[in-house]
N, C-alpha and C positions, 0 to 999 in steps of 0.2 A: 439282422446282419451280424450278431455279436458272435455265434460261435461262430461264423464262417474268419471273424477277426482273429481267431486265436487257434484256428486249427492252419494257420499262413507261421512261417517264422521269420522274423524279422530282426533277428540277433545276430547282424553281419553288415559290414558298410554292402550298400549298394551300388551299381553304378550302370552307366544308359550308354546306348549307341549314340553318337553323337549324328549331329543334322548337317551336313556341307553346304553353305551356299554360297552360289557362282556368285562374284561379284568384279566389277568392271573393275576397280582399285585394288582386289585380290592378287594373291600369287601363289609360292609353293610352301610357305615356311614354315606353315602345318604341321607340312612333312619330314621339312628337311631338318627341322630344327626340335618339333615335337615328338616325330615319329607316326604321324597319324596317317592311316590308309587313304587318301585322294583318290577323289576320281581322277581320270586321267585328261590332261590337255585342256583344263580351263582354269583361269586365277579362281581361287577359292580365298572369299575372303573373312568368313566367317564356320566357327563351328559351335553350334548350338548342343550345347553341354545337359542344361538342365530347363527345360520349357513344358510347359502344359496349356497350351493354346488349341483354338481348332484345326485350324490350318497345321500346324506343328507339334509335335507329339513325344517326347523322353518314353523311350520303351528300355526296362529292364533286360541287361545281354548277359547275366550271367548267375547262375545257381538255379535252385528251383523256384524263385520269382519272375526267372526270364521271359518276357512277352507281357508281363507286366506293364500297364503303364502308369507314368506317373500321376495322373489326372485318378485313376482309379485309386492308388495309394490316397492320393489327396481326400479324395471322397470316400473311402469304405474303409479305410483304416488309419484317420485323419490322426487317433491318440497313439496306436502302437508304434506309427513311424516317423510322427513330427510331435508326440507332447500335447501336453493342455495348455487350455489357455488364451489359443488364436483366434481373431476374426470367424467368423464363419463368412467365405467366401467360396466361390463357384470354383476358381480353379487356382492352383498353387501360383503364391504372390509372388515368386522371384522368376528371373530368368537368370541363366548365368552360359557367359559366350567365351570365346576367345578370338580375337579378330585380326587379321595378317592385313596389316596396311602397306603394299606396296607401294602404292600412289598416294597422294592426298584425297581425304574423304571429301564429301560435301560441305557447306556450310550448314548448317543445318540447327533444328530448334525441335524441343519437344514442347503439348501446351502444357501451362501449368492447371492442376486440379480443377482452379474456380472455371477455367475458359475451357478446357477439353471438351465437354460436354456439347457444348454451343458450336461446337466445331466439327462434332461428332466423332473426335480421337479421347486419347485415352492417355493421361498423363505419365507420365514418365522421367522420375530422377533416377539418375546411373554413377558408378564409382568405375572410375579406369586404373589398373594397376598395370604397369610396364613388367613385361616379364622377360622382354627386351626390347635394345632399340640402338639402330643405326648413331656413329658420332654426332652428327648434326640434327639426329630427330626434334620435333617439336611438335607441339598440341595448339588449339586456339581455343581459348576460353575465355568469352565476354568482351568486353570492350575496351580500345584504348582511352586514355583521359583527354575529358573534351568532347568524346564521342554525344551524338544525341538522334534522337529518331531521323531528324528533320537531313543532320548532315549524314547518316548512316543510307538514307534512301537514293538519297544528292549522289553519292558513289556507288552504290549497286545499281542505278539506271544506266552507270557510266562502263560498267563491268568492270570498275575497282572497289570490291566492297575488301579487299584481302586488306585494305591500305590503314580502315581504321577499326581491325581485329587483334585483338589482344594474345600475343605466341608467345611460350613460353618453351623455353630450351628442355628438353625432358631427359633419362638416362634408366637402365636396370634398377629397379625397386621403387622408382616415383609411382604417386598415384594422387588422382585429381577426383574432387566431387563435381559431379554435374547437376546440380537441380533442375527441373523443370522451369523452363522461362529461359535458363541461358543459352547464349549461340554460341556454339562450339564446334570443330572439325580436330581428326586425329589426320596428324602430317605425317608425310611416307618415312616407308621406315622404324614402325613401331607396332609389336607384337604387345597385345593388350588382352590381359583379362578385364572381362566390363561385367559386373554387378549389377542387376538393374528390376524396377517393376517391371512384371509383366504387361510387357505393352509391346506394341510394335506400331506406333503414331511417330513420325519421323515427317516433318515440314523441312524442304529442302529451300533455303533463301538465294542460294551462289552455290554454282558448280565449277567455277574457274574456265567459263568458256569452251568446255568440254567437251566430247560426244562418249554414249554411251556404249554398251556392246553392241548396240544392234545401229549404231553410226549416227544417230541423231540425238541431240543433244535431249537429254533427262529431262525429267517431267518438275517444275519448280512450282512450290508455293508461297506464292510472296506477299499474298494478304494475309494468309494464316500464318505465314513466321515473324511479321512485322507486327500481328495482336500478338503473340505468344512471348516475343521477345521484353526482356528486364533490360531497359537501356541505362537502369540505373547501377546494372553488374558491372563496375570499373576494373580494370585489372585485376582480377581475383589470383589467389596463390595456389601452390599445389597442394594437397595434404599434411597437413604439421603431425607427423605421428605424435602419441598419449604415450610411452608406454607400447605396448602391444596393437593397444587403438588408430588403427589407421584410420580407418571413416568408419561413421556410425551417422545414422539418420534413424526417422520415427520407423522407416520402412526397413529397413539390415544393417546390420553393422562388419564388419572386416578387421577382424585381427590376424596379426602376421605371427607367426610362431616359429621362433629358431629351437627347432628338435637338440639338443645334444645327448639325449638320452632318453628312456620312453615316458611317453605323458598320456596321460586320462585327460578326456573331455569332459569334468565336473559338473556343467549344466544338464539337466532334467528336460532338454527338451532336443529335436537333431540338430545337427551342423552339415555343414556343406564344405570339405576339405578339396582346396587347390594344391598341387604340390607344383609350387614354385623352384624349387632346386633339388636336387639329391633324389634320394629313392625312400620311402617311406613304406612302412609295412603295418597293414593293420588287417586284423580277423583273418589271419594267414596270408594275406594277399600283398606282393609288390604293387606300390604305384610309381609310376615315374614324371618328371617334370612334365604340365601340362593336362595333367590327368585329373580327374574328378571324381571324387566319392560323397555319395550320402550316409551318414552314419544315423541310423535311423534313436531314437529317444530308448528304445527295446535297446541297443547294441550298446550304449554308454560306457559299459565295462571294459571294451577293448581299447589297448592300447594305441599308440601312434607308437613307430619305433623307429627309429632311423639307421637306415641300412649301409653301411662304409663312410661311419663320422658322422657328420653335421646336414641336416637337410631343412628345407623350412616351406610351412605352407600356410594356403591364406585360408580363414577360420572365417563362412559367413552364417549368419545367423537372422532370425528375424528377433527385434526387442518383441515381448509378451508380457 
């Protein structure tokens, strides 16, 4: 496979057709606020940026890597476009979404690592970053004080489980760690970048009495979010930025970069560029708020540049 690796050129950010999916709590703001092509006539409430799953696919839309997919890069040219160093793993570790919450989501829980398995999902810690959000937006993450398995079950039989969940007031540029184990919903009104393992294991505990699209109320799992749940996560807080450091964990980390003039990405391995505001230009190419590039470990040289002043974008990575 080696000369087929280096007769590919990989010396330019990349970037994928993004994935639309309908979702009951979706809306338009993709569009109206992103810019992004919608289908037409259903809440869209997610768009999958960067995935390599089976069911779901990151294909390459632009240069002569187009049709590309990312699963392939992953596996047949694992050092030219991501670095040494990593895991050896079946398919690329991250996912990376943007999610239009018109509605409130779910209550909902992912397992953590030790219990996945036994449950037969697939663990998943996730980072949400606000890239907006309504006056009154709020997130729920973890539990109020006081909370315990015993009284947390006592009110989701009663279909008030909202009563002793932990919400926190959110606004433009917050952003919250979710580990595996905590119960958390994103409340309406909040455009979210979400960093996350690849996984797509989602235990729904409470859906607010709700009905779905198709009129009946969603499908709940409430043995498996009641193992999966840390009743010991008491009011947790939003992210304490480092520095540039917004959230980092074993699995990616997220720095925010205020461009005011152009800058080199120093590490020897790729990144995952969000353009959170402004317009940003790199390897000839504009991005604009909401857009996604892979700058592959080959490309390292080119700049970030920021196009009319000031633009800033979120920097993911995986530690190595």
């Amino acid at each position: 496979m080696k000369y087929y690796q280096h007769s590919m050129n990989f010396d330019h950010p990349l970037t994928f057709t993004p994935l639309f999916m309908e979702r009951v709590w979706g809306g338009r703001c993709l569009e109206t606020k992103l810019g992004k092509a919608l289908p037409a006539g259903v809440p869209i409430g997610e768009s999958w940026e960067l995935v390599d799953r089976e069911e779901a696919q990151s294909i390459v839309d632009h240069g002569e890597l187009a049709g590309t997919s990312l699963h392939t890069l992953w596996k047949n040219h694992r050092e030219a476009v991501f670095g040494k160093g990593f895991p050896e793993s079946e398919r690329f570790p991250l996912l990376a979404k943007i999610l239009d919450a018109q509605d409130t989501l779910s209550v909902q829980v992912h397992p953590p690592a030790w219990l996945a398995a036994r449950l037969k999902g697939e663990p998943k810690t996730e980072m949400w970053y606000l890239l907006d959000a309504t006056p009154d937006a709020s997130v729920f993450a973890g539990f109020k004080s006081g909370t315990t398995r015993e009284s947390f079950e006592r009110v989701l039989a009663e279909g008030r489980a909202a009563e002793l969940l932990h919400r926190i007031s959110v606004r433009e540029g917050d952003a919250i760690f979710i580990p595996s184990g905590r119960c958390h919903a994103i409340g309406a009104g909040c455009l979210i970048v979400e960093l996350q393992q690849n996984s797509d294991t989602t235990y729904r505990v409470f859906d607010w009495n709700r009905v779905g699209l198709d009129g009946k109320p969603r499908a709940l799992h409430i043995a498996e979010s009641l193992q999966s749940m840390d009743f010991e996560d008491i009011e947790p807080g939003l992210a304490a930025p480092v520095g540039e450091l917004i959230t980092g964990c074993e699995f990616f980390r997220n720095d925010r970069w205020e461009l005011k003039q152009p800058r080199r990405d120093t590490g020897d391995s790729f990144a995952i560029f969000t353009v959170l505001s402004g317009v940003v230009s790199c390897g000839g190419r504009p991005f604009r708020a909401g857009q996604f590039f892979l700058l592959p470990a080959a490309a390292k040289h080119h700049e970030l540049v920021p196009i009319d002043g000031t633009a800033q974008v979120l920097r993911t990575s995986i530690p190595n």
